[in-house]
C-alpha positions as CSV (number, residue, x, y, z in Angstrom):
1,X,87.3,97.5,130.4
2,X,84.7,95.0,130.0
3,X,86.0,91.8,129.0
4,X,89.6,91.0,130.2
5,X,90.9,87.9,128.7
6,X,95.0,88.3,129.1
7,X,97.5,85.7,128.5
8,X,98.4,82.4,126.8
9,X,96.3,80.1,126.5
10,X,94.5,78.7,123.7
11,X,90.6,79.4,122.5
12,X,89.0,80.8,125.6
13,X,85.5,82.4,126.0
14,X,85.3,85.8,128.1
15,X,81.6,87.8,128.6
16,X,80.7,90.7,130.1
17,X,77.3,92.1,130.8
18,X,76.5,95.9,130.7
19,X,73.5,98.2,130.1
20,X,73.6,100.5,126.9
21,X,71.2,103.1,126.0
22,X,69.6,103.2,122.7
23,X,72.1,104.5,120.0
24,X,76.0,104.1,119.2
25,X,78.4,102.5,121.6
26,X,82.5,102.3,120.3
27,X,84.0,99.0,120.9
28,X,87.8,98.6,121.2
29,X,89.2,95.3,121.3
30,X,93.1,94.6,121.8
31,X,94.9,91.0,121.9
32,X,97.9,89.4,120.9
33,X,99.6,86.5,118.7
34,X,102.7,85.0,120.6
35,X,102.9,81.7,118.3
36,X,101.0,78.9,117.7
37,X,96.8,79.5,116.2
38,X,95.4,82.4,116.4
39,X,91.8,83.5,117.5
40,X,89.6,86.2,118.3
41,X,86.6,86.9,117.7
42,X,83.2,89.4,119.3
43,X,79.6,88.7,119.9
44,X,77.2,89.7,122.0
45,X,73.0,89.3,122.8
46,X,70.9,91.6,124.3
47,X,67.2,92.9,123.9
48,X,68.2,93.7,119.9
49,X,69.0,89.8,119.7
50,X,66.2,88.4,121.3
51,X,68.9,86.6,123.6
52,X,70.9,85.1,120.8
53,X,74.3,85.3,120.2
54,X,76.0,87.4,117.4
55,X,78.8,88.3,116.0
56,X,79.6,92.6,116.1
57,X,78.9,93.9,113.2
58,X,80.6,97.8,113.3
59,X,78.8,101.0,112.1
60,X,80.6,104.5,111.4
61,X,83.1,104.9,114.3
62,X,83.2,108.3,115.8
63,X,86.8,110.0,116.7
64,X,88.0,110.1,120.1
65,X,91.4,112.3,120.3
66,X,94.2,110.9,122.0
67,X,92.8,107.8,122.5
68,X,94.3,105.4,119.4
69,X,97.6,105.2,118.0
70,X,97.8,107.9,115.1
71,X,97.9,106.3,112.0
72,X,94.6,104.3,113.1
73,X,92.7,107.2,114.4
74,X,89.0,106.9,113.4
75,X,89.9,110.3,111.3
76,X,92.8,109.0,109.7
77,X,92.6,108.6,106.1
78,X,92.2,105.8,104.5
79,X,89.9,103.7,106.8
80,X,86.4,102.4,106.0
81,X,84.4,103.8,108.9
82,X,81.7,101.8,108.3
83,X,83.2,98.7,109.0
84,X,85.8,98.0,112.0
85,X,89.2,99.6,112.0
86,X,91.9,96.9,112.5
87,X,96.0,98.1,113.3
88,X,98.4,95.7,113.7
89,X,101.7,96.1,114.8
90,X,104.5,93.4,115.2
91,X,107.0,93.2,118.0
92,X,110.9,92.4,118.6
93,X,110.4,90.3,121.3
94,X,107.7,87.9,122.4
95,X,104.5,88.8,123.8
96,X,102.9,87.4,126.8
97,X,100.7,90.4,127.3
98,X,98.8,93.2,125.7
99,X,101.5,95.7,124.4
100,X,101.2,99.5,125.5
101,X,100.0,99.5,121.6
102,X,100.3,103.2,121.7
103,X,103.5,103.5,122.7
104,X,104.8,101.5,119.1
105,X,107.5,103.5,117.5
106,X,108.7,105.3,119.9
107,X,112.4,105.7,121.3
108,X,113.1,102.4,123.2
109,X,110.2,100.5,122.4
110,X,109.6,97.0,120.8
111,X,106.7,97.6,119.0
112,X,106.3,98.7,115.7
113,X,103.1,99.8,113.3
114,X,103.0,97.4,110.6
115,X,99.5,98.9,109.0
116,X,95.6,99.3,109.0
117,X,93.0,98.1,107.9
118,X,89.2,96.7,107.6
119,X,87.0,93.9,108.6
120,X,83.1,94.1,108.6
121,X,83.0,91.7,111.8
122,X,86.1,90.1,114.1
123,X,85.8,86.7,113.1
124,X,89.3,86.0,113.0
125,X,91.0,82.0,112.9
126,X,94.1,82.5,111.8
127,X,96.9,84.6,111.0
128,X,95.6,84.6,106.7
129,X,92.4,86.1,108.6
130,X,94.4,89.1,110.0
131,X,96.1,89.5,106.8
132,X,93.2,89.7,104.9
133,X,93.0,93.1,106.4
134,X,96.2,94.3,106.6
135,X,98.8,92.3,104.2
136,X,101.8,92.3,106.2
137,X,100.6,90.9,109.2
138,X,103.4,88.5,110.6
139,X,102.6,84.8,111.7
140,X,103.6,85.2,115.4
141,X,104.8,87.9,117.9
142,X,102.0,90.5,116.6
143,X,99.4,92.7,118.5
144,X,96.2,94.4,117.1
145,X,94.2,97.0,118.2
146,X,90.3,96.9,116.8
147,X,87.9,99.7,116.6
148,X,84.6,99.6,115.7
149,X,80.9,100.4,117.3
150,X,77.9,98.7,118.3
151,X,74.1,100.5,117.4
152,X,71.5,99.2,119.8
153,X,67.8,100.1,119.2
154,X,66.5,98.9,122.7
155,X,67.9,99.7,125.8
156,X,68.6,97.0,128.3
157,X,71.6,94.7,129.2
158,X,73.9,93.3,126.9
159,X,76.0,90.6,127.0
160,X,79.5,91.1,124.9
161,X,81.9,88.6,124.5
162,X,85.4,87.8,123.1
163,X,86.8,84.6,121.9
164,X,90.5,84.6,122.1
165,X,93.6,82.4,121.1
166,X,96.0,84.3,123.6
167,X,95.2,87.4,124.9
């Protein structure tokens, strides 16, 4: 983890810096809606930049096995790998954490898969936003899990960030 940016609270600004070698880097980002706006967004700067801030924009994601929840698996079909992958999945009670998101449907939990979808960059400000990707997103008490991956040409450091209305 790079950029840990956990509870309620309202828009708060989280960075990270690390070095990345030239080439493809997967980015997974995970928050959560408990009520009230919703935020969350992902830039970074770096040597490719020139020092200004950007928002991610995703290139083909590779698959990692075991690593995401099933249905939003980079090799699942469906998904539009050349833009980020966005699951959502909506909960029975309310959140004031990240959700084991992987752990949704099964016996016991509170979590449920409510879909998948696409966004060419996180730029998210409200619950429409979310919806836009996957339809049935619900106004509050919702997680998401986002997938996607950053090309760098130059090696160097990199400064990544996450914007976030909760966690």
């Amino acid at each position: 983890m790079l950029v840990d940016d956990e509870g309620l609270h309202g828009m708060v600004k989280r960075c990270g810096t690390k070095t990345l070698t030239a080439g493809a880097h997967v980015v997974y980002v995970e928050g959560f809606q408990a009520g009230g706006g919703v935020g969350m967004n992902v830039r970074y700067s770096g040597p490719d930049t020139g020092g200004k801030e950007m928002l991610l924009r995703s290139g083909m994601v590779p698959s990692v096995p075991g690593k995401y929840f099933a249905q939003c698996d980079p090799t699942a079909a469906g998904l539009d790998l050349s833009s980020f992958i966005v699951c959502i999945f909506r909960s029975d009670k309310g959140l004031g954490s990240i959700p084991q998101l992987g752990a949704a449907d099964t016996e016991g939990s509170t979590l449920h898969y409510v879909g998948k979808g696409s966004m060419s960059v996180v730029d998210v400000r409200s619950s429409g936003d979310f919806r836009k990707a996957v339809g049935k997103t619900p106004d509050e008490n919702f997680a998401w899990g986002i997938i996607g991956q950053l090309k760098v040409k130059t090696e160097g450091a990199y400064n990544l960030c996450i914007e976030s209305d909760d966690g």
